[in-house]
N, C-alpha and C positions, 0 to 999 in steps of 0.2 A: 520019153522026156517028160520035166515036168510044168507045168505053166506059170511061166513068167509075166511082168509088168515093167520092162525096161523104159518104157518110155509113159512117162505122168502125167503126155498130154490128156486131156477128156472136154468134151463137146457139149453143151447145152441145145437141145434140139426141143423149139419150143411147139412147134405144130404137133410131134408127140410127146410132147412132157417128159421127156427124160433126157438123163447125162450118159451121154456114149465114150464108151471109151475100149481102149486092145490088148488084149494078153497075146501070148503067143507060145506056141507047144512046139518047140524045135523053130525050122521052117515056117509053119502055123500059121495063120493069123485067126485070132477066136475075137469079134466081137460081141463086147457088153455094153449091154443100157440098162441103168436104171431109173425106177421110175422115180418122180417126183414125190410121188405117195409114200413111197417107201421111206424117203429122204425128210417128208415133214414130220414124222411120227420121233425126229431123232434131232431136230430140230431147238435149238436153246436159246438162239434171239427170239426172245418177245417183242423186238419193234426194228424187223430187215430193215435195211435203208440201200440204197442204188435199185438198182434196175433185177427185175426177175432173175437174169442167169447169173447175174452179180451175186444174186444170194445162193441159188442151189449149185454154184460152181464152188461156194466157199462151204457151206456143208458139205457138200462131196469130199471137198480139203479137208476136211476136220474129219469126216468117216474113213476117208483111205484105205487104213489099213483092216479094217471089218470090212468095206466094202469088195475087199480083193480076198478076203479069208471067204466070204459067201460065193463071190466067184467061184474060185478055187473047187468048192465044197460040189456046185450046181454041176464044173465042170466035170470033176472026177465023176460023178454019176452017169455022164454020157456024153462021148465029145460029139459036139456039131460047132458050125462056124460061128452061131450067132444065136447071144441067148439075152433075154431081157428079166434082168432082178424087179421082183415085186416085195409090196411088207410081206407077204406069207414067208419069203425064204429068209428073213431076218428074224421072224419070230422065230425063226428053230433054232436060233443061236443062244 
């Protein structure tokens, strides 16, 4: 099977700086987090406004579909339950 993103929820978890979120491989369930870090380098408000997860929940919005292409790329490499995106795996795109 190949891994999906049926559902668009995703999470701001602020104690580790990243946005989590579920693919799924069949049956499956494969989490992902990525990090903040990752997400400010891709970043195009020069002046965020609301609250911390208000901003990196709405870049995650706007990355979406590169953020689920990197998934994707991290998982095919090796499946485990639970992986966390950093900038290094967006610089290879």
């Amino acid at each position: 099977m190949s891994l999906t993103f049926p559902n668009p929820s995703r999470d701001f978890q602020e104690s580790r700086n990243v946005i989590g979120f579920t693919g799924y491989d069949g049956m499956f369930e494969v989490r992902f987090f990525v990090e903040v870090d990752a997400l400010a380098r891709f970043e195009t408000n020069s002046n965020p406004s609301g609250t911390v997860e208000a901003r990196w929940l709405r870049t995650f919005d706007a990355l979406r579909a590169s953020i689920l292409d990197v998934a994707r790329e991290a998982y095919a490499k090796g499946r485990r339950p639970t992986y966390t995106l950093t900038a290094a795996d967006f610089r290879k795109k």
